[in-house]
C-alpha positions in Angstrom: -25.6 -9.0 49.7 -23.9 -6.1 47.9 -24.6 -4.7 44.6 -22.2 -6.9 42.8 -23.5 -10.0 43.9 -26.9 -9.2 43.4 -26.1 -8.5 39.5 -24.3 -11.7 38.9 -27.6 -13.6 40.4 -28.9 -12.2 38.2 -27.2 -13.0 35.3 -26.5 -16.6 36.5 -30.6 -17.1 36.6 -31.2 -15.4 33.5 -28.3 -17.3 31.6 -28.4 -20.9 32.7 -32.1 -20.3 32.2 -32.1 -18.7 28.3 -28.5 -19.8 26.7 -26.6 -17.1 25.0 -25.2 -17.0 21.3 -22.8 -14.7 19.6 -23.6 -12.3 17.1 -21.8 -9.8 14.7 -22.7 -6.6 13.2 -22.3 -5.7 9.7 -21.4 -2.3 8.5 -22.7 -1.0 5.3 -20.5 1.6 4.3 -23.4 3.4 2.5 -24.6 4.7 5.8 -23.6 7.0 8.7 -21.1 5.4 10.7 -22.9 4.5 13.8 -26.3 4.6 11.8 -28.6 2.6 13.7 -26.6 1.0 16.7 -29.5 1.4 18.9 -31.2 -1.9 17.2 -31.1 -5.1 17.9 -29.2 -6.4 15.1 -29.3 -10.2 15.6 -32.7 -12.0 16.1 -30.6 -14.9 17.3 -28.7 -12.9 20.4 -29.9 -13.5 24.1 -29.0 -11.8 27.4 -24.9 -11.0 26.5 -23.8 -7.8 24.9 -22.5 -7.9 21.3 -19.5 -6.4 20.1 -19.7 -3.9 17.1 -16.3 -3.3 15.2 -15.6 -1.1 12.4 -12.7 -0.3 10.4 -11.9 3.1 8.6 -9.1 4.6 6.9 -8.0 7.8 5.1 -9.1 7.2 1.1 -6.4 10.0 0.6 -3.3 8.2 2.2 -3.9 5.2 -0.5 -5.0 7.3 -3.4 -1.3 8.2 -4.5 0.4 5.3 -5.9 3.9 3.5 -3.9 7.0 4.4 -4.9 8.9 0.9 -5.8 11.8 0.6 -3.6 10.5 4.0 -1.9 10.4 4.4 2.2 7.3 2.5 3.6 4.1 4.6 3.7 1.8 4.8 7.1 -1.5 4.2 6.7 -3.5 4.8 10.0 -6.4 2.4 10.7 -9.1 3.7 13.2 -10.7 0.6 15.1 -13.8 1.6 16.7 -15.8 -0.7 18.7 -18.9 -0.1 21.0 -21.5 -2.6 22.4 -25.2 -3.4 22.0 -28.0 -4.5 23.9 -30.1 -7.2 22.4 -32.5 -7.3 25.3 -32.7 -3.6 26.8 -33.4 -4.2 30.5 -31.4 -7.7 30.8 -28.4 -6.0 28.8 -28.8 -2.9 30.7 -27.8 -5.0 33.8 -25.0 -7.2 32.3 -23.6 -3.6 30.9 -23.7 -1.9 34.3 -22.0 -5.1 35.9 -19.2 -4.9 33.0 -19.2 -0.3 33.6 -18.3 -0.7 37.4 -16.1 -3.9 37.5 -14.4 -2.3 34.7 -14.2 -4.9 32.3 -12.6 -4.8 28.9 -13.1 -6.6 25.4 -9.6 -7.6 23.7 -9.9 -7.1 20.2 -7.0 -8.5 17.5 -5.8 -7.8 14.4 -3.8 -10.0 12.2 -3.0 -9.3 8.0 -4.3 -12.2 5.5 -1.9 -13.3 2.2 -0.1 -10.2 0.4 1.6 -10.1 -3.0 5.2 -11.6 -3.2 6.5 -7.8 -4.2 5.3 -6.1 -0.9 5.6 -6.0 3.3 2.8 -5.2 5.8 2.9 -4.8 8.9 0.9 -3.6 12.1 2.1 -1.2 14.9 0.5 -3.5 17.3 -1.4 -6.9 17.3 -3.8 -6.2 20.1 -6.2 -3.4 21.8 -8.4 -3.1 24.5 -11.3 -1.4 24.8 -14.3 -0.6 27.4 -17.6 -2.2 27.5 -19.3 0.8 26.6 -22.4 1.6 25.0 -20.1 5.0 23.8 -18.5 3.7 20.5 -14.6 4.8 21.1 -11.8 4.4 19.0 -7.5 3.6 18.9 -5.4 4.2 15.9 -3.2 1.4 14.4 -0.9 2.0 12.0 -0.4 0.2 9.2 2.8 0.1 6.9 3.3 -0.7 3.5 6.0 -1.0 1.0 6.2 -2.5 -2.2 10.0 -3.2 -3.9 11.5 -2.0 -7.1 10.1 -5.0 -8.6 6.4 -4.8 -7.8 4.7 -4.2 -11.3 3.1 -1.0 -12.1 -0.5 -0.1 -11.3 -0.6 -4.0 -9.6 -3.2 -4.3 -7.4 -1.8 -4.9 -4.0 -4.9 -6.0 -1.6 -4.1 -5.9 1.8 -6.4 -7.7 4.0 -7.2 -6.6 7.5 -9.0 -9.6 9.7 -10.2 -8.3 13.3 -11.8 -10.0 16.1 -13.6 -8.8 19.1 -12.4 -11.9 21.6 -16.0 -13.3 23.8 -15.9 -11.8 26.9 -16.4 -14.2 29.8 -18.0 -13.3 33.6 -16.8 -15.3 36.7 -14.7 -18.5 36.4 -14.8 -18.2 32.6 -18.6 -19.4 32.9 -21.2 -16.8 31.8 -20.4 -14.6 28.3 -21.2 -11.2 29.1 -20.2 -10.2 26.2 -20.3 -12.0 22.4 -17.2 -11.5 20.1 -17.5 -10.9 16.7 -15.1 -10.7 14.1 -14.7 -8.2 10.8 -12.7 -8.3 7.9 -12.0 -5.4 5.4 -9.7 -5.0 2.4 -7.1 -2.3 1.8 -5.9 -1.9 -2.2 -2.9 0.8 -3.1 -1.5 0.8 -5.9 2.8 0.7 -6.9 3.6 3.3 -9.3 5.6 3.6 -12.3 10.0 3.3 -11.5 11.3 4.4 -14.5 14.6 2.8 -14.4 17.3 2.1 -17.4 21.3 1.2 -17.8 22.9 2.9 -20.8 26.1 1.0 -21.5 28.0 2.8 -24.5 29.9 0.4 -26.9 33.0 2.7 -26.0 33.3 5.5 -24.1 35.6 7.4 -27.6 35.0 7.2 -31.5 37.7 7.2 -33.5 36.8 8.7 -36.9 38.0 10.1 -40.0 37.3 13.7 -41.0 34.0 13.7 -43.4 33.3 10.0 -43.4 30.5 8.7 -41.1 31.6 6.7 -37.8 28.8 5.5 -35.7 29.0 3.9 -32.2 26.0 2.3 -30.3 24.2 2.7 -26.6 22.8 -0.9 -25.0 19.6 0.4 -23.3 18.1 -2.4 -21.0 15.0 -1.5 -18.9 15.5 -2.0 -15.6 11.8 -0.6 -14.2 8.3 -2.0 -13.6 6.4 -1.4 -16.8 6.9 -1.6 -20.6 8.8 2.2 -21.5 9.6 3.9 -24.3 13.3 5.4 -24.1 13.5 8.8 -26.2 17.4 9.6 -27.1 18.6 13.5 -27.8 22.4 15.3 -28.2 22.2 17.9 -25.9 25.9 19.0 -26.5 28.0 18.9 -29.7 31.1 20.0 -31.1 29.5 22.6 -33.6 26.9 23.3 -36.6 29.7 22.0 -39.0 29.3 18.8 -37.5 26.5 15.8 -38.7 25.4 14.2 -35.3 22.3 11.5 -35.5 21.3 9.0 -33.2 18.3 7.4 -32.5 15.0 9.0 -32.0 13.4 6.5 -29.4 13.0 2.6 -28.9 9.9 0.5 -26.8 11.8 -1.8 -24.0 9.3 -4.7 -21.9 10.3 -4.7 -18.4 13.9 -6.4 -18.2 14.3 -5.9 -22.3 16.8 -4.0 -24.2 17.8 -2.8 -27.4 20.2 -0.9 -29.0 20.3 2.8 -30.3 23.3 4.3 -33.0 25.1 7.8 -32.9 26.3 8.4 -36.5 28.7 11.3 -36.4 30.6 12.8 -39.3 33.1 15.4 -38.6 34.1 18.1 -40.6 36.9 18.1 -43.2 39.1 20.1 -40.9 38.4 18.5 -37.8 41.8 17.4 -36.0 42.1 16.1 -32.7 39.6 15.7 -29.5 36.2 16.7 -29.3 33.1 15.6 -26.8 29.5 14.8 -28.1 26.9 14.3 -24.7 23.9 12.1 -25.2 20.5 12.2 -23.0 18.5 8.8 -22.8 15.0 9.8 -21.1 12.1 6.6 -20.1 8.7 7.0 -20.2 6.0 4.9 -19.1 4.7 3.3 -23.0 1.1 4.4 -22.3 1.4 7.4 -20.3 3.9 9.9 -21.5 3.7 12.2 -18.9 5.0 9.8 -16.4 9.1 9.8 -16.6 12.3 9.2 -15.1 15.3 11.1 -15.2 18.0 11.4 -17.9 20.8 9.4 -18.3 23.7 11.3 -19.7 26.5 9.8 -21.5 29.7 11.5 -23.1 31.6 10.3 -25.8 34.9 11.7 -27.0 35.6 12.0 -31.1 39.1 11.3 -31.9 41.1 12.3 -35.2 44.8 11.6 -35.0 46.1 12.3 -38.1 
Protein backbone atom coordinates (compact mmCIF):
# COMPACT_ATOMS: atom_id res chain seq x y z
CA UNK A 1 0.00 0.00 0.00
CA UNK A 2 1.59 3.29 -1.02
CA UNK A 3 2.06 6.32 1.05
CA UNK A 4 -1.09 7.88 -0.12
CA UNK A 5 -3.35 5.26 0.87
CA UNK A 6 -1.82 4.65 3.98
CA UNK A 7 -2.66 8.51 5.02
CA UNK A 8 -6.22 8.37 4.07
CA UNK A 9 -6.60 5.06 6.43
CA UNK A 10 -5.67 6.98 8.47
CA UNK A 11 -7.80 9.73 8.42
CA UNK A 12 -10.90 7.62 7.56
CA UNK A 13 -10.24 5.73 11.08
CA UNK A 14 -9.54 8.71 12.96
CA UNK A 15 -12.58 10.74 11.44
CA UNK A 16 -15.48 8.31 11.30
CA UNK A 17 -14.20 7.49 14.82
CA UNK A 18 -13.91 11.39 16.46
CA UNK A 19 -16.32 13.71 14.09
CA UNK A 20 -14.88 16.92 12.89
CA UNK A 21 -16.26 20.58 13.41
CA UNK A 22 -15.39 23.84 11.82
CA UNK A 23 -13.75 26.54 13.47
CA UNK A 24 -12.62 30.27 12.83
CA UNK A 25 -9.95 32.46 13.98
CA UNK A 26 -10.34 35.82 15.22
CA UNK A 27 -7.81 38.53 14.64
CA UNK A 28 -7.27 41.18 17.20
CA UNK A 29 -5.78 43.85 15.43
CA UNK A 30 -3.92 44.90 18.66
CA UNK A 31 -1.44 42.28 18.06
CA UNK A 32 1.29 41.14 15.62
CA UNK A 33 -0.19 39.80 12.62
CA UNK A 34 0.43 36.14 12.93
CA UNK A 35 0.77 36.56 16.80
CA UNK A 36 0.16 33.24 18.16
CA UNK A 37 -0.95 30.91 15.16
CA UNK A 38 0.89 28.09 16.69
CA UNK A 39 -2.21 27.63 19.22
CA UNK A 40 -5.02 25.78 19.17
CA UNK A 41 -7.49 28.31 18.87
CA UNK A 42 -10.80 26.38 19.00
CA UNK A 43 -11.42 23.93 22.01
CA UNK A 44 -14.20 22.60 19.81
CA UNK A 45 -11.91 21.53 16.56
CA UNK A 46 -11.02 17.77 15.93
CA UNK A 47 -8.69 16.03 13.47
CA UNK A 48 -9.29 18.75 10.22
CA UNK A 49 -7.12 21.78 9.69
CA UNK A 50 -8.71 25.25 10.20
CA UNK A 51 -8.41 28.05 8.00
CA UNK A 52 -7.02 31.38 9.26
CA UNK A 53 -7.97 34.54 7.15
CA UNK A 54 -6.96 38.02 7.56
CA UNK A 55 -7.62 41.10 5.86
CA UNK A 56 -5.22 44.28 5.76
CA UNK A 57 -5.17 47.35 3.92
CA UNK A 58 -3.09 50.59 3.50
CA UNK A 59 -4.57 53.27 6.35
CA UNK A 60 -2.90 55.80 3.96
CA UNK A 61 -4.85 54.96 0.65
CA UNK A 62 -8.23 55.81 2.68
CA UNK A 63 -6.93 58.65 4.78
CA UNK A 64 -7.40 61.32 1.92
CA UNK A 65 -10.88 62.00 1.36
CA UNK A 66 -12.84 61.08 -2.54
CA UNK A 67 -13.19 63.47 -4.86
CA UNK A 68 -17.06 63.59 -5.76
CA UNK A 69 -17.41 62.77 -9.31
CA UNK A 70 -13.43 62.19 -9.33
CA UNK A 71 -11.79 58.92 -11.14
CA UNK A 72 -12.29 55.75 -8.93
CA UNK A 73 -9.53 55.27 -6.22
CA UNK A 74 -7.67 51.63 -5.85
CA UNK A 75 -7.49 50.37 -2.65
CA UNK A 76 -5.41 47.08 -2.50
CA UNK A 77 -6.71 44.44 0.00
CA UNK A 78 -4.01 41.76 1.11
CA UNK A 79 -5.86 38.36 1.91
CA UNK A 80 -3.58 36.18 3.81
CA UNK A 81 -4.64 32.82 4.86
CA UNK A 82 -2.58 29.93 6.45
CA UNK A 83 -3.71 26.81 8.30
CA UNK A 84 -3.60 25.35 11.82
CA UNK A 85 -3.38 22.22 13.57
CA UNK A 86 -5.75 21.65 16.36
CA UNK A 87 -4.28 18.21 17.12
CA UNK A 88 -0.41 18.28 16.31
CA UNK A 89 0.38 14.77 15.31
CA UNK A 90 -3.21 13.90 13.70
CA UNK A 91 -3.07 17.47 11.82
CA UNK A 92 0.47 16.89 10.98
CA UNK A 93 -0.78 13.87 8.91
CA UNK A 94 -3.96 15.37 7.30
CA UNK A 95 -1.43 18.55 6.38
CA UNK A 96 1.21 16.29 4.74
CA UNK A 97 -1.65 14.41 2.82
CA UNK A 98 -3.15 17.98 1.68
CA UNK A 99 1.27 19.27 0.89
CA UNK A 100 1.84 16.35 -1.54
CA UNK A 101 -1.63 15.86 -3.27
CA UNK A 102 -1.43 19.50 -3.61
CA UNK A 103 -4.61 20.52 -2.43
CA UNK A 104 -6.04 24.07 -2.31
CA UNK A 105 -8.58 26.04 -0.08
CA UNK A 106 -10.91 28.43 -2.27
CA UNK A 107 -11.53 31.47 -0.49
CA UNK A 108 -14.42 34.27 -1.66
CA UNK A 109 -14.97 37.59 -1.36
CA UNK A 110 -18.19 39.31 -1.90
CA UNK A 111 -19.09 43.42 -0.72
CA UNK A 112 -22.16 43.86 1.76
CA UNK A 113 -24.86 47.09 1.29
CA UNK A 114 -23.04 50.53 0.31
CA UNK A 115 -24.42 54.07 0.37
CA UNK A 116 -26.78 55.01 -2.59
CA UNK A 117 -23.92 57.88 -3.70
CA UNK A 118 -21.06 55.38 -4.25
CA UNK A 119 -19.74 52.01 -6.45
CA UNK A 120 -17.54 49.17 -5.25
CA UNK A 121 -16.23 46.77 -6.77
CA UNK A 122 -13.58 43.79 -6.56
CA UNK A 123 -10.81 42.90 -9.11
CA UNK A 124 -11.78 39.35 -8.61
CA UNK A 125 -14.44 37.24 -6.66
CA UNK A 126 -12.29 34.26 -5.85
CA UNK A 127 -8.61 33.02 -4.85
CA UNK A 128 -6.92 29.99 -4.10
CA UNK A 129 -4.48 29.27 -1.90
CA UNK A 130 -2.16 26.23 -0.52
CA UNK A 131 -2.83 24.27 2.50
CA UNK A 132 0.10 25.49 4.11
CA UNK A 133 1.16 25.96 7.56
CA UNK A 134 3.30 29.20 5.75
CA UNK A 135 0.69 32.01 6.03
CA UNK A 136 0.82 33.51 2.15
CA UNK A 137 -0.90 36.14 0.72
CA UNK A 138 -2.74 37.67 -2.94
CA UNK A 139 -3.69 41.22 -3.45
CA UNK A 140 -7.30 42.21 -4.44
CA UNK A 141 -8.04 45.34 -5.46
CA UNK A 142 -10.70 47.16 -4.40
CA UNK A 143 -12.26 50.29 -6.20
CA UNK A 144 -14.26 53.03 -4.96
CA UNK A 145 -15.94 56.07 -6.16
CA UNK A 146 -18.37 58.19 -4.78
CA UNK A 147 -20.54 60.75 -7.26
CA UNK A 148 -20.83 64.52 -7.28
CA UNK A 149 -23.69 64.00 -5.05
CA UNK A 150 -22.30 61.98 -2.21
CA UNK A 151 -22.46 64.49 0.95
CA UNK A 152 -19.31 65.78 2.36
CA UNK A 153 -17.33 64.10 5.10
CA UNK A 154 -20.37 61.06 4.83
CA UNK A 155 -19.28 58.13 6.05
CA UNK A 156 -19.11 55.60 3.36
CA UNK A 157 -18.56 51.91 5.01
CA UNK A 158 -17.61 49.46 2.80
CA UNK A 159 -18.02 46.03 3.96
CA UNK A 160 -15.69 43.27 2.97
CA UNK A 161 -17.29 39.54 3.77
CA UNK A 162 -14.71 36.58 3.12
CA UNK A 163 -14.93 32.95 3.34
CA UNK A 164 -12.44 30.25 3.48
CA UNK A 165 -14.78 27.40 1.51
CA UNK A 166 -14.50 23.59 3.75
CA UNK A 167 -12.17 21.66 2.11
CA UNK A 168 -13.31 18.10 1.47
CA UNK A 169 -10.92 14.67 1.07
CA UNK A 170 -12.09 11.81 -1.29
CA UNK A 171 -15.68 11.61 -2.63
CA UNK A 172 -16.55 14.82 -0.87
CA UNK A 173 -16.53 12.59 2.45
CA UNK A 174 -13.82 13.50 5.00
CA UNK A 175 -13.13 17.62 5.77
CA UNK A 176 -9.62 18.00 5.80
CA UNK A 177 -9.89 21.16 6.10
CA UNK A 178 -12.60 23.55 8.11
CA UNK A 179 -13.68 26.93 6.36
CA UNK A 180 -14.11 29.83 8.19
CA UNK A 181 -15.40 33.02 7.22
CA UNK A 182 -14.24 36.92 8.24
CA UNK A 183 -15.76 40.05 7.80
CA UNK A 184 -14.06 43.54 8.00
CA UNK A 185 -15.15 47.12 7.37
CA UNK A 186 -13.57 49.69 5.07
CA UNK A 187 -14.72 53.69 5.86
CA UNK A 188 -13.29 56.67 3.38
CA UNK A 189 -14.54 59.56 3.41
CA UNK A 190 -16.09 62.01 0.12
CA UNK A 191 -14.64 65.37 0.26
CA UNK A 192 -15.78 68.77 -0.11
CA UNK A 193 -16.97 69.67 -4.40
CA UNK A 194 -17.17 73.10 -4.22
CA UNK A 195 -19.49 73.72 -7.02
CA UNK A 196 -21.80 76.98 -8.00
CA UNK A 197 -23.75 78.53 -11.27
CA UNK A 198 -23.53 82.34 -11.47
CA UNK A 199 -26.34 83.47 -13.78
CA UNK A 200 -26.09 87.34 -14.22
CA UNK A 201 -29.50 89.16 -14.59
CA UNK A 202 -27.94 90.55 -17.91
CA UNK A 203 -24.86 90.23 -19.30
CA UNK A 204 -24.80 94.72 -19.92
CA UNK A 205 -25.98 97.65 -17.55
CA UNK A 206 -27.34 100.40 -19.04
CA UNK A 207 -26.78 103.51 -16.79
CA UNK A 208 -26.76 107.12 -16.59
CA UNK A 209 -23.61 108.98 -15.78
CA UNK A 210 -23.50 109.77 -11.75
CA UNK A 211 -26.70 108.00 -10.86
CA UNK A 212 -26.49 104.46 -9.30
CA UNK A 213 -27.54 101.40 -11.61
CA UNK A 214 -27.28 98.02 -9.97
CA UNK A 215 -27.69 94.61 -11.61
CA UNK A 216 -27.83 91.18 -9.77
CA UNK A 217 -25.80 87.59 -9.88
CA UNK A 218 -28.31 84.28 -9.02
CA UNK A 219 -25.78 82.16 -7.12
CA UNK A 220 -27.19 78.51 -6.66
CA UNK A 221 -24.89 75.91 -4.91
CA UNK A 222 -24.51 73.11 -6.82
CA UNK A 223 -21.89 71.14 -4.36
CA UNK A 224 -22.04 68.67 -1.44
CA UNK A 225 -22.04 70.79 1.64
CA UNK A 226 -23.48 74.07 3.00
CA UNK A 227 -20.78 77.09 1.36
CA UNK A 228 -20.32 80.38 1.78
CA UNK A 229 -19.79 82.32 -1.65
CA UNK A 230 -17.42 85.42 -1.21
CA UNK A 231 -17.94 88.07 -4.29
CA UNK A 232 -14.95 90.60 -5.40
CA UNK A 233 -14.38 93.19 -8.68
CA UNK A 234 -11.22 92.13 -9.78
CA UNK A 235 -11.35 94.61 -12.89
CA UNK A 236 -12.95 98.03 -13.28
CA UNK A 237 -13.18 100.91 -15.45
CA UNK A 238 -11.22 103.31 -13.09
CA UNK A 239 -10.81 105.05 -9.54
CA UNK A 240 -13.47 107.64 -10.70
CA UNK A 241 -15.85 104.95 -10.78
CA UNK A 242 -18.21 103.72 -7.51
CA UNK A 243 -18.32 99.79 -8.00
CA UNK A 244 -20.10 97.72 -4.85
CA UNK A 245 -21.37 94.41 -4.89
CA UNK A 246 -21.90 92.05 -2.38
CA UNK A 247 -19.45 90.90 0.17
CA UNK A 248 -20.46 87.16 0.55
CA UNK A 249 -23.82 85.09 1.09
CA UNK A 250 -24.24 81.29 3.06
CA UNK A 251 -26.00 78.74 0.29
CA UNK A 252 -27.32 74.93 1.74
CA UNK A 253 -26.55 72.41 -0.72
CA UNK A 254 -28.91 72.97 -3.84
CA UNK A 255 -29.82 76.80 -2.36
CA UNK A 256 -29.37 80.03 -3.84
CA UNK A 257 -29.48 83.54 -3.37
CA UNK A 258 -28.85 86.63 -4.90
CA UNK A 259 -25.93 89.14 -4.71
CA UNK A 260 -26.17 93.11 -6.26
CA UNK A 261 -23.39 95.16 -8.29
CA UNK A 262 -24.27 98.89 -7.68
CA UNK A 263 -22.20 100.87 -10.06
CA UNK A 264 -22.20 104.67 -10.53
CA UNK A 265 -20.24 106.08 -13.39
CA UNK A 266 -18.68 109.20 -13.59
CA UNK A 267 -20.21 112.43 -14.81
CA UNK A 268 -18.15 112.21 -17.95
CA UNK A 269 -18.55 108.68 -18.72
CA UNK A 270 -19.86 108.12 -22.35
CA UNK A 271 -20.05 104.97 -24.10
CA UNK A 272 -18.77 101.22 -23.32
CA UNK A 273 -16.94 100.03 -20.47
CA UNK A 274 -16.41 96.36 -18.79
CA UNK A 275 -16.65 95.68 -14.98
CA UNK A 276 -15.34 91.66 -14.20
CA UNK A 277 -16.69 90.02 -11.14
CA UNK A 278 -15.05 86.90 -9.16
CA UNK A 279 -17.60 84.62 -7.16
CA UNK A 280 -15.30 82.20 -4.98
CA UNK A 281 -17.15 78.92 -2.55
CA UNK A 282 -15.94 77.84 0.45
CA UNK A 283 -16.81 75.05 2.51
CA UNK A 284 -19.17 77.14 5.57
CA UNK A 285 -17.08 75.59 8.35
CA UNK A 286 -13.76 75.22 6.94
CA UNK A 287 -12.45 78.14 5.06
CA UNK A 288 -9.53 76.83 3.80
CA UNK A 289 -11.32 74.37 1.70
CA UNK A 290 -12.39 76.12 -1.80
CA UNK A 291 -13.29 75.83 -5.25
CA UNK A 292 -12.35 77.87 -8.06
CA UNK A 293 -13.58 81.42 -9.23
CA UNK A 294 -16.24 82.00 -11.34
CA UNK A 295 -15.68 85.07 -13.37
CA UNK A 296 -18.32 87.06 -14.94
CA UNK A 297 -18.08 90.27 -17.12
CA UNK A 298 -20.53 92.89 -17.49
CA UNK A 299 -20.52 95.65 -20.01
CA UNK A 300 -21.66 99.43 -18.72
CA UNK A 301 -23.48 101.26 -21.40
CA UNK A 302 -24.05 105.15 -21.73
CA UNK A 303 -25.60 106.18 -25.00
CA UNK A 304 -26.22 109.53 -24.82
Amino acid sequence: MDKKRIIMVIILLLIVTSGASATAFKFDGTKPLFHGLNKDFSNKGWFSLDSVIVISWNANDTQTPLEPGGAPRIVNLSVTYLTTLSYPLIGKIILYYCIVTHQYVTVTMDLGEIPSWSTASLSTSEIQFPVSQTPSSQIVSLSIAVDEHAPAYRLCAIPIQTEAKTLHGPFGLIPLVNGCTQACTLNCLPGYLPHIIVEPESDHMDVIPGEMSHLYFNIINHGNARTVVRAEIIDSPGNDWNILITDDIILDENGSNFMFLMVTPPFDFSGTDTITASFTPYKSDDMSQYGAPVNVTIAVIFEP
